[in-house]
N, CA, C and O atoms as a GROMACS GRO file, in nm:
protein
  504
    1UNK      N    1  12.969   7.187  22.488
    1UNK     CA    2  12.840   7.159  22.432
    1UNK      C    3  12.829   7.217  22.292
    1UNK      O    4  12.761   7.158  22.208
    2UNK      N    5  12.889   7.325  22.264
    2UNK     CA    6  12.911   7.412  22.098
    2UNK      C    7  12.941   7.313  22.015
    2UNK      O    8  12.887   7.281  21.910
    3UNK      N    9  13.074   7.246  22.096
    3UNK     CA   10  13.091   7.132  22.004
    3UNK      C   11  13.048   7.056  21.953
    3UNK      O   12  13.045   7.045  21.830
    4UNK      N   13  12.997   6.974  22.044
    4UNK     CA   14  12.889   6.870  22.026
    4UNK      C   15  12.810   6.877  21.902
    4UNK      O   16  12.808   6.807  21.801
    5UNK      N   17  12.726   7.015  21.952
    5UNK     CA   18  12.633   7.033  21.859
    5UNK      C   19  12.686   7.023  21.687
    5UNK      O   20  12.631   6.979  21.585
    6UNK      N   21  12.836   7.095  21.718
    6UNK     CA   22  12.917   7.160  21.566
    6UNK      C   23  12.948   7.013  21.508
    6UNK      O   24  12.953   7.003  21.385
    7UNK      N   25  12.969   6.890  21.593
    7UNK     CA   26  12.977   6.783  21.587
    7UNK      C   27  12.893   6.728  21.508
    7UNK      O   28  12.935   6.688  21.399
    8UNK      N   29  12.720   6.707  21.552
    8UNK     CA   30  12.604   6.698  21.505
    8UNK      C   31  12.547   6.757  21.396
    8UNK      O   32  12.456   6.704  21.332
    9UNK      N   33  12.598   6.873  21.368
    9UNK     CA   34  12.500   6.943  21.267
    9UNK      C   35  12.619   6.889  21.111
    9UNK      O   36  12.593   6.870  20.992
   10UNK      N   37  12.770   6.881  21.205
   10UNK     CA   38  12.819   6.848  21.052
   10UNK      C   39  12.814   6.681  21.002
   10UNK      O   40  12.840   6.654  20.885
   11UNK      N   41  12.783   6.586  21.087
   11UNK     CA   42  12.757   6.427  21.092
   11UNK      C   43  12.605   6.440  21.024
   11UNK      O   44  12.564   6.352  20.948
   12UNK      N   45  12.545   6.528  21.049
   12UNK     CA   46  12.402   6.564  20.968
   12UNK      C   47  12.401   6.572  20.845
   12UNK      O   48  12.351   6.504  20.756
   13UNK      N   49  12.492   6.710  20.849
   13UNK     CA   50  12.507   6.675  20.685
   13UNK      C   51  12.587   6.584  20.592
   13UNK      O   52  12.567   6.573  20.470
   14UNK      N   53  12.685   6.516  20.667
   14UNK     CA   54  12.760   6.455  20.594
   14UNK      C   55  12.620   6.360  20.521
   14UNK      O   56  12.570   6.354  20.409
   15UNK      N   57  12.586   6.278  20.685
   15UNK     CA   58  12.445   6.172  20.615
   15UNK      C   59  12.343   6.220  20.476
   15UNK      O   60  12.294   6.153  20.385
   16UNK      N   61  12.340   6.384  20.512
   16UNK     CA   62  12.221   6.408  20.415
   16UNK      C   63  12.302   6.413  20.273
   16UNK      O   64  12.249   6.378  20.168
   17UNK      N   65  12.432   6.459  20.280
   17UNK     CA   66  12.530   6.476  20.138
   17UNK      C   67  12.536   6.323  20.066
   17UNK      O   68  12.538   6.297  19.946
   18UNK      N   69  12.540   6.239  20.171
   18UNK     CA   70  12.592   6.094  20.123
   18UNK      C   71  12.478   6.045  20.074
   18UNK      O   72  12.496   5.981  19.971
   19UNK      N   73  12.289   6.055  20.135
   19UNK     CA   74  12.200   6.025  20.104
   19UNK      C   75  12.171   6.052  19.980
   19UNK      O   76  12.123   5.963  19.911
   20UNK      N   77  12.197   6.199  19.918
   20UNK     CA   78  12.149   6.256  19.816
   20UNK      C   79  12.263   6.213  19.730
   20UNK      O   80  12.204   6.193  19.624
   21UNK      N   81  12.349   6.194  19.715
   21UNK     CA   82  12.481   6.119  19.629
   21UNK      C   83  12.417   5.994  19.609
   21UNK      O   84  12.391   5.974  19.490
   22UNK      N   85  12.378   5.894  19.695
   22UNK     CA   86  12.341   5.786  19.687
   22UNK      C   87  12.193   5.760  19.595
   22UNK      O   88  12.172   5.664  19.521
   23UNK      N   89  12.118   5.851  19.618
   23UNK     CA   90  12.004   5.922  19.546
   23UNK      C   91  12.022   5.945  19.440
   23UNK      O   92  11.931   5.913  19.364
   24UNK      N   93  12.134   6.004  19.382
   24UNK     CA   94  12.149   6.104  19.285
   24UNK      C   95  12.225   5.994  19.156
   24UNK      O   96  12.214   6.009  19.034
   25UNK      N   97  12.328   5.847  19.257
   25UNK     CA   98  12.349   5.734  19.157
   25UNK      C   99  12.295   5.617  19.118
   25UNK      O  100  12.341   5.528  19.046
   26UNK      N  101  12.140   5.632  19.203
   26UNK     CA  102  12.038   5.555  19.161
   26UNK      C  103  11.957   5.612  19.031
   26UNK      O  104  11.903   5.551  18.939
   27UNK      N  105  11.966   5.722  19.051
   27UNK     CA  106  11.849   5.795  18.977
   27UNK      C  107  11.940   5.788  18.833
   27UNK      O  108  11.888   5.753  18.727
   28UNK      N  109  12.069   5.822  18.844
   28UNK     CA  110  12.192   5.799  18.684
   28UNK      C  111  12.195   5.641  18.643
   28UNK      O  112  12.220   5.613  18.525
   29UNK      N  113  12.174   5.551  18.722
   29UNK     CA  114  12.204   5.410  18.721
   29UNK      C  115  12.080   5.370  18.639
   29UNK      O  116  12.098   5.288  18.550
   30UNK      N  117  11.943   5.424  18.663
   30UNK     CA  118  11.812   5.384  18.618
   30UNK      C  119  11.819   5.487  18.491
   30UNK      O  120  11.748   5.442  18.401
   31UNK      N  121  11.874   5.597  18.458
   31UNK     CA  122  11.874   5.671  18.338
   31UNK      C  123  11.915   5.590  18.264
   31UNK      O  124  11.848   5.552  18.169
   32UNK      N  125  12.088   5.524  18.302
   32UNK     CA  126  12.142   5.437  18.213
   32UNK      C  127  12.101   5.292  18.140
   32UNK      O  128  12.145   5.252  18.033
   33UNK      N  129  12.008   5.227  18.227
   33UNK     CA  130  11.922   5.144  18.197
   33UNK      C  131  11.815   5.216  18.061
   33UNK      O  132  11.807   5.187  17.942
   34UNK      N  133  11.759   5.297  18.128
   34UNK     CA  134  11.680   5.364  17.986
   34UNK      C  135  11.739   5.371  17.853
   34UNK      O  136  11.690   5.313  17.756
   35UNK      N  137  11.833   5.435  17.851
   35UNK     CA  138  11.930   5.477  17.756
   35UNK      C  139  11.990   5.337  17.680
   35UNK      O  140  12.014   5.330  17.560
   36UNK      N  141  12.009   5.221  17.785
   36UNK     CA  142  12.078   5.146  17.698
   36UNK      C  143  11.938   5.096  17.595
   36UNK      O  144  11.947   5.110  17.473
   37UNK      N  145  11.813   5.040  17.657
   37UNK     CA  146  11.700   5.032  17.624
   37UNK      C  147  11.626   5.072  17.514
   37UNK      O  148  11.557   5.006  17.437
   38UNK      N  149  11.656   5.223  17.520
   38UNK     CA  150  11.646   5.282  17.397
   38UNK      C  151  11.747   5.260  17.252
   38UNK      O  152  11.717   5.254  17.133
   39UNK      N  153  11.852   5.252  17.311
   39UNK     CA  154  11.963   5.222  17.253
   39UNK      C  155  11.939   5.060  17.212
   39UNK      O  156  11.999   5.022  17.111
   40UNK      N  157  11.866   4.977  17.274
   40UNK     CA  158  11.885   4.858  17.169
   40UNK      C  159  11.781   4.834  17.126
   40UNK      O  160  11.769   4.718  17.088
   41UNK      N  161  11.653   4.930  17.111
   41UNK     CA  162  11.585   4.920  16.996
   41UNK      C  163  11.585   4.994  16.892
   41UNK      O  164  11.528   4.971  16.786
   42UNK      N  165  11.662   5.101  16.927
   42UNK     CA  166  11.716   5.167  16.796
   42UNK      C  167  11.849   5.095  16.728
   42UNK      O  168  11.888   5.132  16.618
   43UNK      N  169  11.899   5.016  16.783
   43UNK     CA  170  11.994   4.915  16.674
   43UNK      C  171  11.896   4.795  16.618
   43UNK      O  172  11.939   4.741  16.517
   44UNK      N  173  11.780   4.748  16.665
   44UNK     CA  174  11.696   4.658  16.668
   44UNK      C  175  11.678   4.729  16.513
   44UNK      O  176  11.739   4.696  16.411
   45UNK      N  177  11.578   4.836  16.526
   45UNK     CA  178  11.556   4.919  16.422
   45UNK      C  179  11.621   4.957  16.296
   45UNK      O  180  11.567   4.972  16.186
   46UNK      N  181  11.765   4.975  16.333
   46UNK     CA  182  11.875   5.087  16.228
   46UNK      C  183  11.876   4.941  16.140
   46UNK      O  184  11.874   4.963  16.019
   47UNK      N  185  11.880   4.771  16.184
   47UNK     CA  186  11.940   4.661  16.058
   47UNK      C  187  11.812   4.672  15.935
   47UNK      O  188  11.829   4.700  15.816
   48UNK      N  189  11.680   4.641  16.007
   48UNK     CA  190  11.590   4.623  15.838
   48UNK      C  191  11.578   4.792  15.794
   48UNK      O  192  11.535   4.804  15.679
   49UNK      N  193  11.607   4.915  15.858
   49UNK     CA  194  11.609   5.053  15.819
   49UNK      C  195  11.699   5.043  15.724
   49UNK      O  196  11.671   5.056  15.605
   50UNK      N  197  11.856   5.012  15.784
   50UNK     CA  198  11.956   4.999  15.692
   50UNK      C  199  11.939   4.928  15.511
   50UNK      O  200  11.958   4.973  15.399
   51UNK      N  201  11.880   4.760  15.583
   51UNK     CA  202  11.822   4.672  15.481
   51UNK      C  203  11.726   4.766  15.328
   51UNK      O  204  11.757   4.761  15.209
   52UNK      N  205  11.603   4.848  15.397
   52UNK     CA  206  11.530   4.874  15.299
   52UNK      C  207  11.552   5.023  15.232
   52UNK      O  208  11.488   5.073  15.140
   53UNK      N  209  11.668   5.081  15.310
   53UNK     CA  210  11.747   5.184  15.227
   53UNK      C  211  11.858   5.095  15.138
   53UNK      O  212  11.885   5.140  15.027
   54UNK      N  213  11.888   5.039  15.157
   54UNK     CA  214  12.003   4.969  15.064
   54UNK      C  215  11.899   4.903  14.966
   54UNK      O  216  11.975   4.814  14.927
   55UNK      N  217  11.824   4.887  14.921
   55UNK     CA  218  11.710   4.774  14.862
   55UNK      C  219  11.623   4.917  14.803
   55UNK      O  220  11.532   4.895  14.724
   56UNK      N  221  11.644   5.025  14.832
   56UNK     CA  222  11.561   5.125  14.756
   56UNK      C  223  11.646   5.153  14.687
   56UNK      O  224  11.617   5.156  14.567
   57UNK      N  225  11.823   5.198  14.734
   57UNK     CA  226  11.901   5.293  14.672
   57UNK      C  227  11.964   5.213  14.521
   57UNK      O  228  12.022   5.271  14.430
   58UNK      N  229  11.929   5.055  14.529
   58UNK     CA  230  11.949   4.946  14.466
   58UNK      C  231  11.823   4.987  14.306
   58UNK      O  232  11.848   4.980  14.185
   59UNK      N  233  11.695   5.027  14.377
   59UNK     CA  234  11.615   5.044  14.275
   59UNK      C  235  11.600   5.163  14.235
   59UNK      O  236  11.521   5.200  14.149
   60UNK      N  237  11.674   5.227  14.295
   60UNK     CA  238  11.703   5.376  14.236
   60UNK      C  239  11.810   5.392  14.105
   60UNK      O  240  11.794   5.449  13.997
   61UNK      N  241  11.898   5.334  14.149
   61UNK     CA  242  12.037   5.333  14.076
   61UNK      C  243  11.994   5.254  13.918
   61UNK      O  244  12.062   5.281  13.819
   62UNK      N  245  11.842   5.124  13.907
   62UNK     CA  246  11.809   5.057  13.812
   62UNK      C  247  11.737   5.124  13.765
   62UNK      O  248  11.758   5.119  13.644
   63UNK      N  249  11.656   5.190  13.787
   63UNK     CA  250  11.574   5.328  13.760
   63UNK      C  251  11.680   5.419  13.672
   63UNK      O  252  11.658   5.460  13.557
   64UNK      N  253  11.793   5.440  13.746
   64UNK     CA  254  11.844   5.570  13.689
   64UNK      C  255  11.922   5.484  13.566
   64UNK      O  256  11.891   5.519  13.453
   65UNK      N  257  12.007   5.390  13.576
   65UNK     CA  258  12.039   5.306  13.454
   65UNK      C  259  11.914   5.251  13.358
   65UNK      O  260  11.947   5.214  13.245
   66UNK      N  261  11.821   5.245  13.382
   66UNK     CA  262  11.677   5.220  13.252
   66UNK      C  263  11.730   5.361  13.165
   66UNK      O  264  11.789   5.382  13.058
   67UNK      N  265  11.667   5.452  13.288
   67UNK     CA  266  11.640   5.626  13.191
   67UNK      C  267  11.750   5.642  13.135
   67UNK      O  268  11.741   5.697  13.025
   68UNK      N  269  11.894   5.604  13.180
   68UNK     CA  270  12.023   5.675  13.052
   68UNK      C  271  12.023   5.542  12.948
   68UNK      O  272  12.059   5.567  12.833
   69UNK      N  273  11.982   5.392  12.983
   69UNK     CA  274  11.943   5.354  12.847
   69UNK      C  275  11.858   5.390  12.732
   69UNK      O  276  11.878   5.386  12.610
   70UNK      N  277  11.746   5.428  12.815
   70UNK     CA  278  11.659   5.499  12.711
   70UNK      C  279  11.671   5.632  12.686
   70UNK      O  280  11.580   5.659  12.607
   71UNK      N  281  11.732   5.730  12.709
   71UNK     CA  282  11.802   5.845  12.660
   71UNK      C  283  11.900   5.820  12.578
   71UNK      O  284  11.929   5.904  12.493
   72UNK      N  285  11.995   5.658  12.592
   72UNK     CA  286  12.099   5.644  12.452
   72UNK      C  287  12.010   5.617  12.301
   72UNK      O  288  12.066   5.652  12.198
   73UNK      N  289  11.897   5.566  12.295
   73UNK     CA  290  11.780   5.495  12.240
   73UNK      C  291  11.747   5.620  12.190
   73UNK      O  292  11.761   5.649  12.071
   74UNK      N  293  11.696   5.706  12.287
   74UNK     CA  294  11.638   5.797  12.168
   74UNK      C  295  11.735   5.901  12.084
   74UNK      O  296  11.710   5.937  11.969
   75UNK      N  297  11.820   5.931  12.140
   75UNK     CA  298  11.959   5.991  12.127
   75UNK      C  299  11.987   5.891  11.973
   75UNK      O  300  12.026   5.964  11.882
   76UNK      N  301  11.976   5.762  11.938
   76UNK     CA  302  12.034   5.669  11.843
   76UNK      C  303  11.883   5.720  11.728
   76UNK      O  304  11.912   5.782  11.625
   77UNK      N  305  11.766   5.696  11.749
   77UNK     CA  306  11.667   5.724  11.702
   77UNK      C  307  11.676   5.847  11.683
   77UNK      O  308  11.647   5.888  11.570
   78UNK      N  309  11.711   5.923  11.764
   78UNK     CA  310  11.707   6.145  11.644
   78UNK      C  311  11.789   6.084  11.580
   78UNK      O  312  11.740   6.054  11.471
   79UNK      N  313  11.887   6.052  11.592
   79UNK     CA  314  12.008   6.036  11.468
   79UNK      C  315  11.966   5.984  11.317
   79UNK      O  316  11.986   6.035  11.206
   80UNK      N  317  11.883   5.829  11.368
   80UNK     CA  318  11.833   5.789  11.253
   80UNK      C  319  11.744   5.802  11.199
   80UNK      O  320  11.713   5.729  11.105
   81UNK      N  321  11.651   5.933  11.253
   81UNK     CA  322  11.535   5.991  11.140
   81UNK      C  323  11.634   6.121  11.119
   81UNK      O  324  11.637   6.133  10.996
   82UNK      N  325  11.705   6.210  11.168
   82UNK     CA  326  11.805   6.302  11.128
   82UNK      C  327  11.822   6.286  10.984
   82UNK      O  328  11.780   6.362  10.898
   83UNK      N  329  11.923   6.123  10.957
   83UNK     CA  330  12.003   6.043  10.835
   83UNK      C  331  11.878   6.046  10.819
   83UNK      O  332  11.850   6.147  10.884
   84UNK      N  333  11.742   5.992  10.764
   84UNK     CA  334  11.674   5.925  10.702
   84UNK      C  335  11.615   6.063  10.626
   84UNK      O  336  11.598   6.056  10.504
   85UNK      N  337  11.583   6.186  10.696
   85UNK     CA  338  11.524   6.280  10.633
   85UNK      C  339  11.628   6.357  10.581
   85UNK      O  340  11.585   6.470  10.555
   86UNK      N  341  11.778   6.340  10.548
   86UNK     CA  342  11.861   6.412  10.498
   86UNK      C  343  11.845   6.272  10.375
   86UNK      O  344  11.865   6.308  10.259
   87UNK      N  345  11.824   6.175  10.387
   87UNK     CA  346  11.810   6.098  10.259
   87UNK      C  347  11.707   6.084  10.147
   87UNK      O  348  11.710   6.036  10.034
   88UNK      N  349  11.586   6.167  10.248
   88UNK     CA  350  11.503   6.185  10.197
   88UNK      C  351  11.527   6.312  10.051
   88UNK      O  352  11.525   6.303   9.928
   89UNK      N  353  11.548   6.415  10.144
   89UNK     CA  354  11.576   6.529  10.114
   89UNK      C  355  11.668   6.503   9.978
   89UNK      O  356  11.611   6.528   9.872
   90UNK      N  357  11.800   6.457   9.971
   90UNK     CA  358  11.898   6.420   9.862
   90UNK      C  359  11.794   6.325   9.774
   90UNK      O  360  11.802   6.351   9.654
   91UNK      N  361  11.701   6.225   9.808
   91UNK     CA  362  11.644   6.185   9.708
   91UNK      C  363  11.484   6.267   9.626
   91UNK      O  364  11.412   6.237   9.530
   92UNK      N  365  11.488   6.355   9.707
   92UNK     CA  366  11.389   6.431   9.638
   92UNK      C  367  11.488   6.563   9.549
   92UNK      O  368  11.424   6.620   9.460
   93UNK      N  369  11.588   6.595   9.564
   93UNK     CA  370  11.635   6.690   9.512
   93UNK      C  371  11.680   6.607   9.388
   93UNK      O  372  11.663   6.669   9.284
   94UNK      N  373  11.732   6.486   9.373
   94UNK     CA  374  11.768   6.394   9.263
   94UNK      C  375  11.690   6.375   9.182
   94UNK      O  376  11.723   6.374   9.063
   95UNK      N  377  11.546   6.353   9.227
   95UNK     CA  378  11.415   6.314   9.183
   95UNK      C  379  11.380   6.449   9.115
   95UNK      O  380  11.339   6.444   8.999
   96UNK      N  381  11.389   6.534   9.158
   96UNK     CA  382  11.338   6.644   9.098
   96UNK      C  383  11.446   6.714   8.977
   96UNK      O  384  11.388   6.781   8.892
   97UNK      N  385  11.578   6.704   8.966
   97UNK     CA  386  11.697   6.726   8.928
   97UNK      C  387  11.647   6.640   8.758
   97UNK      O  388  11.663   6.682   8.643
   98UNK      N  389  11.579   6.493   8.812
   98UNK     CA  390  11.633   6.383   8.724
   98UNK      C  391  11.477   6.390   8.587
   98UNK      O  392  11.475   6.359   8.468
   99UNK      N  393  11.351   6.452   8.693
   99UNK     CA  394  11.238   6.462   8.617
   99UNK      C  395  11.199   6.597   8.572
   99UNK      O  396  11.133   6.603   8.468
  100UNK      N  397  11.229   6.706   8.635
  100UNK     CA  398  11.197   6.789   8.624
  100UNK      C  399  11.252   6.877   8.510
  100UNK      O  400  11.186   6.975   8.476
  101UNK      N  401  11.382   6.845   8.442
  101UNK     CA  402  11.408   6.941   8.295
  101UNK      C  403  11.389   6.869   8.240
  101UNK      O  404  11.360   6.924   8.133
  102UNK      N  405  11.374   6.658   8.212
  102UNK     CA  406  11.279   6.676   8.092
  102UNK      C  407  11.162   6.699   8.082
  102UNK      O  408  11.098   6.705   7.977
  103UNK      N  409  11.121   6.713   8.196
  103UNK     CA  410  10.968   6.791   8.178
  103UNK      C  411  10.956   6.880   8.134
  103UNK      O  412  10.875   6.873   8.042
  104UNK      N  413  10.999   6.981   8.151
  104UNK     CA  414  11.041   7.103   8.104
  104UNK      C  415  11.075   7.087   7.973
  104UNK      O  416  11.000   7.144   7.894
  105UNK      N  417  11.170   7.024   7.926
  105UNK     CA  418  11.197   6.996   7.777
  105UNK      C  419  11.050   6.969   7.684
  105UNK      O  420  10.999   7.018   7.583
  106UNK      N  421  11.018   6.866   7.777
  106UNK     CA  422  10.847   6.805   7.730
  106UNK      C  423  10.756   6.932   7.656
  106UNK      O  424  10.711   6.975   7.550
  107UNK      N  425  10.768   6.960   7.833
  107UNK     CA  426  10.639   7.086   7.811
  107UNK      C  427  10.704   7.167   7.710
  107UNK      O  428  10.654   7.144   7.600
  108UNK      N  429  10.811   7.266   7.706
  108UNK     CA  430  10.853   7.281   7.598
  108UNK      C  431  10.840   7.278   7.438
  108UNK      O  432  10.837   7.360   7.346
  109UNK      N  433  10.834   7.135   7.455
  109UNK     CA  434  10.796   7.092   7.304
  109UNK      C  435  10.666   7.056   7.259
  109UNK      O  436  10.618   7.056   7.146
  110UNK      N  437  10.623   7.029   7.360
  110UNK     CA  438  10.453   6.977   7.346
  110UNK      C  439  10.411   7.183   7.295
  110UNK      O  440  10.359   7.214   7.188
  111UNK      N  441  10.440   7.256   7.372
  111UNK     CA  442  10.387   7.398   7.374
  111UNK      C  443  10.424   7.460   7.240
  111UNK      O  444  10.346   7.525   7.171
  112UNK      N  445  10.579   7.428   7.201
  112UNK     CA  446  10.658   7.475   7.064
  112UNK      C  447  10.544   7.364   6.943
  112UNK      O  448  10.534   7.389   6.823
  113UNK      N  449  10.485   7.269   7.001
  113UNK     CA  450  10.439   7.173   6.834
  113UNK      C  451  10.301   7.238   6.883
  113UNK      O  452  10.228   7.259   6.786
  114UNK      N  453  10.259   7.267   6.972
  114UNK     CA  454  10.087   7.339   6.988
  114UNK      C  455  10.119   7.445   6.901
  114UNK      O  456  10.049   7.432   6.800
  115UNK      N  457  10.196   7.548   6.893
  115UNK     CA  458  10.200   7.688   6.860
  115UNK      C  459  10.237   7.669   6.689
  115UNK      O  460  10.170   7.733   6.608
  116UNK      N  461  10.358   7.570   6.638
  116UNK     CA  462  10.331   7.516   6.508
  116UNK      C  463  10.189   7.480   6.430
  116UNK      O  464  10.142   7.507   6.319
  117UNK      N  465  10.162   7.436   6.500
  117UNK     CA  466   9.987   7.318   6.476
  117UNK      C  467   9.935   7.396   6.466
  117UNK      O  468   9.866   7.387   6.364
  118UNK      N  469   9.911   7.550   6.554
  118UNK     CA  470   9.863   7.672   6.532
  118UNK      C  471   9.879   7.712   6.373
  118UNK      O  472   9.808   7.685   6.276
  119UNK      N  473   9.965   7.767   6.382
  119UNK     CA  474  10.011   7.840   6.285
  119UNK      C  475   9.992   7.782   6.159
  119UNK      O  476   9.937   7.845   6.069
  120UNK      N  477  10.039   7.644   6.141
  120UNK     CA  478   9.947   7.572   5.980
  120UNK      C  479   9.832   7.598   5.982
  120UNK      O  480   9.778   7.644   5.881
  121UNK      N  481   9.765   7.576   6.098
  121UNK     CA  482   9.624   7.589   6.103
  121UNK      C  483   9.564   7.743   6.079
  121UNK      O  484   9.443   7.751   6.057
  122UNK      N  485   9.637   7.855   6.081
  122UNK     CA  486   9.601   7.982   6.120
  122UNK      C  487   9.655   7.987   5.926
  122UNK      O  488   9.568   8.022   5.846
  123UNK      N  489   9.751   7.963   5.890
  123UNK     CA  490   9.778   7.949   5.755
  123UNK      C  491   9.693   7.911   5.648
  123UNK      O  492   9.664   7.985   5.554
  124UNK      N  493   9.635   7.741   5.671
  124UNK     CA  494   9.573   7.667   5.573
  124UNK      C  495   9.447   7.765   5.598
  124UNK      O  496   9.409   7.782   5.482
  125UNK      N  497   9.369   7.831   5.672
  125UNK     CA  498   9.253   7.889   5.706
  125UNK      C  499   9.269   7.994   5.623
  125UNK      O  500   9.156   8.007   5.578
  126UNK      N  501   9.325   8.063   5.582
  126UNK     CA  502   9.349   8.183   5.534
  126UNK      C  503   9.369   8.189   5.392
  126UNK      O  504   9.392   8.297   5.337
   0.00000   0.00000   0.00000
């Protein structure tokens, strides 16, 4: 009768081991369903995600090619007010080079025939 029982209690559990196994690959079988589920709306998702990162990184890159055009632009522009005020500069030093001692000569002489004009005058008076 020990037997029996030792019989019974282990046919018991085998059923309850096999139940809960059987349990245990329903319950993984319905995870996997989820998972794929999830899984194909996140590929659903990742093509226009993919799409409007490629379509930004597109207007990024035209963005960043504008700004180093217009950094060559102004980069060309210092240069050519740089040249323009070093031309300036050489034509005011010319200008001043080209007017300024006969002015000087001028004034000079205009001041040397005042101080003459004087002097007859300071003469004939006397």
């Amino acid at each position: 009768m020990a037997l029996t029982i030792s019989i019974i209690v282990i046919a018991a559990s085998l059923v309850v081991a096999v139940l809960i196994q059987v349990l245990t690959l329903l319950q993984i079988r319905r995870a996997a369903r989820e998972v794929a589920k999830i899984l194909e709306a996140a590929r659903m998702q990742f093509a226009p995600l993919s799409h409007d990162l490629t379509v930004i990184s597109q207007q990024v890159n035209g963005i960043l090619q504008s700004f180093h055009r217009q950094v060559d632009k102004v980069d060309e522009t210092v240069a050519t007010v740089r040249d323009a005020a070093a031309r300036v500069r050489e034509f005011e030093e010319e200008v001043l080079h080209r007017i300024e001692e006969p002015l000087l000569e001028i004034a000079t002489l205009f001041g040397a025939v005042g101080r003459g004009v004087g002097s007859f005058v300071r003469i004939f008076r006397r």
